[in-house]
C-alpha positions as CSV (number, residue, x, y, z in Angstrom):
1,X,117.4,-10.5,107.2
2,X,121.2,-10.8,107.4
3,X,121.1,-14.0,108.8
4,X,119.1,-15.6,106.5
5,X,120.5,-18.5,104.2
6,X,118.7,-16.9,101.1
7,X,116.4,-13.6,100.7
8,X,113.2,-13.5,98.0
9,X,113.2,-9.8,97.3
10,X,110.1,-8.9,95.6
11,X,108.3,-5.2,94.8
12,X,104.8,-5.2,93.7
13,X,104.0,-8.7,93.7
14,X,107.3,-9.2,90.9
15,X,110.2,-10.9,92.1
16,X,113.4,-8.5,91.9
17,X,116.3,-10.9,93.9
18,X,116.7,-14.2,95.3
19,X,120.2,-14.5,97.1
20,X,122.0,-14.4,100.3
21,X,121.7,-10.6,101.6
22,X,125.3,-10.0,100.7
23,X,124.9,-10.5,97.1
24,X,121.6,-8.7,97.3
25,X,123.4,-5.7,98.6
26,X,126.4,-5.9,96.8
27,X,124.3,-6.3,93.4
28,X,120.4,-5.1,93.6
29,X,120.2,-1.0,94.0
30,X,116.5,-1.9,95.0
31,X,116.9,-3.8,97.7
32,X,120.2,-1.9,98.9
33,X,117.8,1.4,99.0
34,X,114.7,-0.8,101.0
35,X,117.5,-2.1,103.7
36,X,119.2,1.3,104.0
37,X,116.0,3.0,104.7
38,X,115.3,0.0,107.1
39,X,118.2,-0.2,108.6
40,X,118.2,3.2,110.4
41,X,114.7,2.0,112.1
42,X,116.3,-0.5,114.1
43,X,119.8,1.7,115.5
């Protein structure tokens, strides 16, 4: 996901971010909690 040019974020079918992962991060708690859980999958 980091390496894409822009994200759609959505959550039960409603669209919560559309940005470049860095912004998403930086500025939606939602999608910084999803990727943080993910992220420890892939170590």
């Amino acid at each position: 996901m980091k390496y894409a040019d822009k994200i759609l974020f959505l959550q039960n079918g409603r669209i919560l971010g559309f940005d470049t992962h860095e912004k998403l991060i930086r500025r939606n708690a939602d999608y910084r909690n999803m990727y943080n859980l993910q992220k420890d999958t892939y170590i």
